[in-house]
N, C-alpha and C positions, 0 to 999 in steps of 0.2 A: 758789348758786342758778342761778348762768346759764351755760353751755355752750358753748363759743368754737369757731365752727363754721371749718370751710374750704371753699371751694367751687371748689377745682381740680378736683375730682374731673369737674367737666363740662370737657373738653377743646373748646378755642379753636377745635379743628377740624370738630368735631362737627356736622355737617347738620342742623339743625331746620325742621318744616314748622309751618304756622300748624293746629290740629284744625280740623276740619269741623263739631263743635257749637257755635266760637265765633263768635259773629259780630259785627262793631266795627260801632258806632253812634256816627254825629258827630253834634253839635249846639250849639245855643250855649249847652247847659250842659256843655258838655264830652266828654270822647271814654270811650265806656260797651262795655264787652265782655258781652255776653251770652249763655250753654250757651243752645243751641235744644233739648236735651232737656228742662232741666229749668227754663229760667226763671230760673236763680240770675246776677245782677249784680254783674261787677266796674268800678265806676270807676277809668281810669287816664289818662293826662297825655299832653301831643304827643310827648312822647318815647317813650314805650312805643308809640303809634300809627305814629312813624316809625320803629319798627324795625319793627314787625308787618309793615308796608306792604315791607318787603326780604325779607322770607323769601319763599321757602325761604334760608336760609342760615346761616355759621355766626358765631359771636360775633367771629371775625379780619375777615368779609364784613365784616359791618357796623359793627366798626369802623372799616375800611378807608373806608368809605362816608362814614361821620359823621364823620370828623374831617380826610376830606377836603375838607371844605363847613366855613361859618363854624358848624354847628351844634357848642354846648359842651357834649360828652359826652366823659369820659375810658372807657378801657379798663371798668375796676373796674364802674363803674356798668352798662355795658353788661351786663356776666357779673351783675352781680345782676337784671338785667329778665330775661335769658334765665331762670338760676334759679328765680325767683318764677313766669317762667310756665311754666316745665317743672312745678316742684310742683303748680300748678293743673291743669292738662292745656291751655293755651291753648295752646301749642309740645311739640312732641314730637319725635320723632327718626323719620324715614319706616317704621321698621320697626313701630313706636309705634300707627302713625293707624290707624282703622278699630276703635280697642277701645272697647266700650259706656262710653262718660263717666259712664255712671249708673249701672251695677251692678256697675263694678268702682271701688276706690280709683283718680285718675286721678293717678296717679304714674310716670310715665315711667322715671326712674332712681331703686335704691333709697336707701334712707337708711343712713348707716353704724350699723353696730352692730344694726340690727334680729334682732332672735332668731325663730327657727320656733318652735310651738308644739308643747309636752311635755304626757303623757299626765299629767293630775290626778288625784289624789285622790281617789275616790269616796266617802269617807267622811262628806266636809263635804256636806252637804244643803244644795239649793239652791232656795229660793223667789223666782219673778218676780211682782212685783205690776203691774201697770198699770191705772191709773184712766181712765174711757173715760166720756163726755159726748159723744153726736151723732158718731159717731167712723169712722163709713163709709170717710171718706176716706182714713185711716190704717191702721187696726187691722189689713185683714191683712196690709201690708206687715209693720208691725211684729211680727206674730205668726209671720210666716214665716221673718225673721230669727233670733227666738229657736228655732224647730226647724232653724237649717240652723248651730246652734253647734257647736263641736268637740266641747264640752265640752256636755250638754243636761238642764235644770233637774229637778228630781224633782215640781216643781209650776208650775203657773202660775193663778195667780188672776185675774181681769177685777174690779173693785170699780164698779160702774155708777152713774152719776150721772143715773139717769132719762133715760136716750136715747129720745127720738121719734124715730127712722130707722132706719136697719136695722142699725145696728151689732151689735147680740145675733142677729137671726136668722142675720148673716153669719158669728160665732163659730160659735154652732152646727150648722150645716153647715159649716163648714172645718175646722174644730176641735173636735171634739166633744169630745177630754182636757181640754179647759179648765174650771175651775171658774169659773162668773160669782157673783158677788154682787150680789144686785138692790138698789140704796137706794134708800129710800122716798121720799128729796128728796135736792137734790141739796147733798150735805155739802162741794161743794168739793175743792181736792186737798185737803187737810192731812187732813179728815176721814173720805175716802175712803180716804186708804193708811192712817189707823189702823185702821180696819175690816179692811182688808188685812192688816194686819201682826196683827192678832189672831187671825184667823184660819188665819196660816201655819205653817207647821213648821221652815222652814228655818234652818239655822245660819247664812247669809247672804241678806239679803233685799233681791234686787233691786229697787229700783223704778222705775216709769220712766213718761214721757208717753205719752201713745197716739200722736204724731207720733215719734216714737224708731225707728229702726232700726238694730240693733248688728251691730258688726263681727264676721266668725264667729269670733276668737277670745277674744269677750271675756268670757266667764262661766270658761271656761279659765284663762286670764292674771289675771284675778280672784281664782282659787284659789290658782294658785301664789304672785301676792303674800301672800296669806293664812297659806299655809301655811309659807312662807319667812321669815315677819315674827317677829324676838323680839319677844317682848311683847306677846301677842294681845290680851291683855284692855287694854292702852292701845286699844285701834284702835276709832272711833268707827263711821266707816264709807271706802269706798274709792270716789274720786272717777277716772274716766276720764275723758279729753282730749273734749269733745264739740265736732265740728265742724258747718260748716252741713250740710245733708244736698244740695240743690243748687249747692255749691261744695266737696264734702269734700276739697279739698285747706285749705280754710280755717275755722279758727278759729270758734267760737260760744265755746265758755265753758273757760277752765280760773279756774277758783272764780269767786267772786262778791263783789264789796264791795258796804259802807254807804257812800255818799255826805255828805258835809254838803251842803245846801242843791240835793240834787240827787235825780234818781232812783236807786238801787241798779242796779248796772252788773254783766254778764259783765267779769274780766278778758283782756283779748288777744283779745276780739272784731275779729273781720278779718284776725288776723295768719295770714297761711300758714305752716305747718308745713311748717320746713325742721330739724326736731331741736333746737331752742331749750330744750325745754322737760325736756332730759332731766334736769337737775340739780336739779327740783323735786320734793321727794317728800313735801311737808308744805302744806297747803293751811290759809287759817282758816277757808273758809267756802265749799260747794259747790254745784252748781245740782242740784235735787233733779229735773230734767228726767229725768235717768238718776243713780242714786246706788245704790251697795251699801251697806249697814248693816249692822253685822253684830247677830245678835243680842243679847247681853251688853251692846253700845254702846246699842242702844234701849233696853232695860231697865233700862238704869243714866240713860238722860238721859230717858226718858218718851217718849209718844207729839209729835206733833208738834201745836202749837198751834192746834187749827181757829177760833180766832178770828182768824186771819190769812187773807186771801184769796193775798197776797203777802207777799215776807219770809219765808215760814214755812219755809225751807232756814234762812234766815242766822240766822233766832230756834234751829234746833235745833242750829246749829252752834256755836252761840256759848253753848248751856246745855253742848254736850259740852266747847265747852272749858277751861270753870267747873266742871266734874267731872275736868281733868285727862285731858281723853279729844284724842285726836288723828283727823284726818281724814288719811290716806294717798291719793297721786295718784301714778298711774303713766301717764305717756304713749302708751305701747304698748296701753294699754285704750283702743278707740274707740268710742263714740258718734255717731250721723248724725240732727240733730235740724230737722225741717222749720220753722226758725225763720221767723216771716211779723212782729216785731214792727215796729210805728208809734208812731207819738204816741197814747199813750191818750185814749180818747173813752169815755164815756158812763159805763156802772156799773163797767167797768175802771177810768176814771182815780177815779171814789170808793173803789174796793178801796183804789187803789196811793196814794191821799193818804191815806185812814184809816189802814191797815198800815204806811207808816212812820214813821207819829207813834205808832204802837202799840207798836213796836220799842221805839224811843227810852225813849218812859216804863216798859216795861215792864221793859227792859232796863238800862239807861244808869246810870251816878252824877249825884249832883247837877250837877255841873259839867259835863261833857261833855254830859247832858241837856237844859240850860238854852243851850247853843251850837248844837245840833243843832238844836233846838224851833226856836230864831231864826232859823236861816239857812232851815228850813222853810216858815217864817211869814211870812219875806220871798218867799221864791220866789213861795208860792200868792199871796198877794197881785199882786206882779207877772204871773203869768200869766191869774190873773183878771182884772185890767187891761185883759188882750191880749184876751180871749174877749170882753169888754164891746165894747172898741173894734171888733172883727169880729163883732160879733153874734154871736156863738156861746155862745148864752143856756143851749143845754143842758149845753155843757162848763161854763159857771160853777155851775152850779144843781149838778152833780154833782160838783164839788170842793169847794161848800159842804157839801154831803150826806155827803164824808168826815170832814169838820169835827164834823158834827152828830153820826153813828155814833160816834165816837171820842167825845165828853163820853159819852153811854151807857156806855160800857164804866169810864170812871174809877174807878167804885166798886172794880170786880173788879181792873182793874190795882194799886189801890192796895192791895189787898186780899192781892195776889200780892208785892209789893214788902215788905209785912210778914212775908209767911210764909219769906222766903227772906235769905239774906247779901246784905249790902250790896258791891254790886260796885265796885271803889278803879279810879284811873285805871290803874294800872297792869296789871287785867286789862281795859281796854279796848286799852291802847296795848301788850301781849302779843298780844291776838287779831288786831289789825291786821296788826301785823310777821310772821306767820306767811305770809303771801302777797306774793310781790313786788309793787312798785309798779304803781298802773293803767295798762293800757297798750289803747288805743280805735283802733282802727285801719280804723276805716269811717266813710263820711260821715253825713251828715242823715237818711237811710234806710236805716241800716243795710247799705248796700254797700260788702265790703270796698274801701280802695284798695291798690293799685300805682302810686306815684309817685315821678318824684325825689323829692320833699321827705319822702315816707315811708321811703325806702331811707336815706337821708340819717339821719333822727331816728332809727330805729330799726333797720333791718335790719342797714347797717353795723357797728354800736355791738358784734353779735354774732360776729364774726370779726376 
């Protein structure tokens, strides 16, 4: 599963400059790098701040530097800070500086093994769905990404969630080949891309957030895993790497886990892609942010459950792999996804407390069901507690509210739980195993770090 990198390849001698979008922010919560293009946050430690503070120079400079002084940094660690922030675009090499951090991958030196991209298939028919709710802000980034693909879609659908702004006017004058579906309410993702997906033709069907913008080769690379793979009709759908969109040297999601007693998580959130993830080609469960399906796979697992607001990626992954269907992930398919999440507040956090007690019952065995439910039932309580103690009357009132929606539904879930196989631990503890262990690698807000003590737990462990 995991990939045992080297990173000689950046020579001891190598000049690196500090980039001109980053810029280090001290304070007494600690020392915070922030792109001036784009807004995107990295927290990192005194020791990444005092080599920053020595460039221009090269990883021999500063060790020379640092280990001249009482400060305890060995060799090793140094060449992994340089690394980390070469991958990010924070250090680059002077030939390096002056390239837009935002519209291109900020990748200094390449990654070994990367492949160029080969003329596909035209045969495989391709539909892009994306569902769009108030979507201004996004939509024609993301729509300009999909016309500047290698590879470019036979359709594209807009599935509309009742936008008040000008999202649809904007399609329409930018894009006229686009087909919109107007909904008459707004059905949600889950219900929106089944409209989508009804409506489409494609033998593969993209779908994706209206904050999404993809990499140009990935409707391409998509194909050829496609068309390369024995065993098509296993393949549920084809999961790419999606990273943040203002730090795309880093991590947003590769799959998705169920938590006990916790929220459902991105795995390897925060972590920069330094090639870790080549040896992963089997995911149990994807972030439907950006996801390929393929046809045969929808139709064999059903549409996607719009009684979920949330969870409704890990409910449809977890029905394909109750049918023996598999989710394929290939790292080289990129995704850039304007991730902005927080602490849910208001009818969010009733979605995200309804939805995963929805999961649970809907999904789960008796016993694994009855463990999940409790470590849940602890949680909301406990945080109910907190919102009491801070007056924050509306968070409690809307976590009760998920409470209250979920009895409603019990009829139907119990309803579904009869009409279907009884799921044995042993395909709960199959679907888990199918993705490596969780690995979190950003703070309290969701900004990745870079620190000894992260280099140390994790990055090491890969080389």
């Amino acid at each position: 599963m995991r990939k045992k990198l080297d990173l000689a390849f950046i020579d001891e001698n190598t000049l690196f400059e500090r980039s001109p979008y980053f810029y280090l922010k001290r304070s007494d919560n600690g020392f915070f790098l922030e792109n001036q293009q784009t807004g995107g946050i990295i927290e990192i430690d005194k020791t990444g701040a005092k080599i920053l503070d020595l460039l221009p120079g090269s990883i021999q400079t500063v060790c020379h530097h640092l280990t001249g002084t009482n400060h305890k940094t060995g060799q090793r660690l140094i060449q992994y800070y340089f690394h980390l922030f070469n991958r990010v675009g924070i250090i680059q090499p002077p030939d390096q500086q002056g390239k837009n951090n935002r519209d291109e991958n900020p990748q200094a030196m390449p990654l070994a093994g990367e492949k160029k991209d080969r003329v596909s298939n035209r045969k495989i028919k391709i539909s892009i769905i994306i569902v769009t709710r108030n979507s201004e802000r996004f939509i024609l980034k993301n729509l300009a990404s999909i016309y500047q693909q290698t590879r470019v879609p036979d359709e594209i659908i807009i599935t509309d969630n009742g936008s008040s702004d000008s999202t649809l006017p904007l399609v329409r004058e930018n894009f006229p080949g686009v087909h919109i579906i107007e909904n008459n309410a707004n059905l949600h993702y889950a219900g929106a891309v089944n409209i989508g997906v009804e409506k489409a033709a494609g033998d593969l069907l993209v779908i994706l957030n209206d904050d999404i913008e993809l990499d140009p080769g990935f409707i391409q690379k998509t194909c050829e895993l496609y068309q390369e793979a024995e065993n098509k009709e296993n393949i549920a759908a084809i999961s790419p790497v999606i990273r943040f969109n203002k730090l795309r040297g880093c991590i947003n999601s590769v799959g998705n886990v169920m938590l006990k007693g916790n929220w459902g998580m991105d795995n390897y959130m925060g972590a920069v892609d330094i090639g870790q993830f080549a040896g992963i080609k089997i995911l149990s469960s994807a972030c439907f942010a950006a996801i390929t399906v393929t046809r045969h796979g929808w139709q064999r697992v059903g549409p996607m459950d719009d009684g979920f607001k949330f969870y409704d990626d890990i409910d449809w992954c977890f029905r394909a792999h109750l049918k023996g269907l598999e989710i394929r992930f290939d790292p080289g398919i990129i995704a850039f996804h304007e991730f902005g999440g927080t602490y849910p507040t208001g009818m969010k956090l009733t979605f995200i407390v309804k939805s995963r007690l929805r999961f649970v019952l809907k999904n789960y065995s008796c016993k694994t069901m009855v463990s999940f439910m409790l470590s849940y039932l602890y949680r909301d309580i406990r945080d109910s507690l907190y919102f009491l103690k801070k007056r924050q009357f509306n968070n409690f009132l809307s976590s009760l509210k998920g409470y209250w929606l979920l009895l409603l539904e019990i009829p139907g879930l119990v309803a579904y739980r009869l009409r279907h196989r009884g799921v044995t631990e042993a395909d709960i503890d199959e679907f888990n195993q199918k993705t490596p262990p969780l690995k979190v690698l950003v703070n309290d807000k969701n900004h990745p770090l870079i620190t000894a003590e992260v280099i140390e737990n994790y990055y090491s462990t890969l080389s």
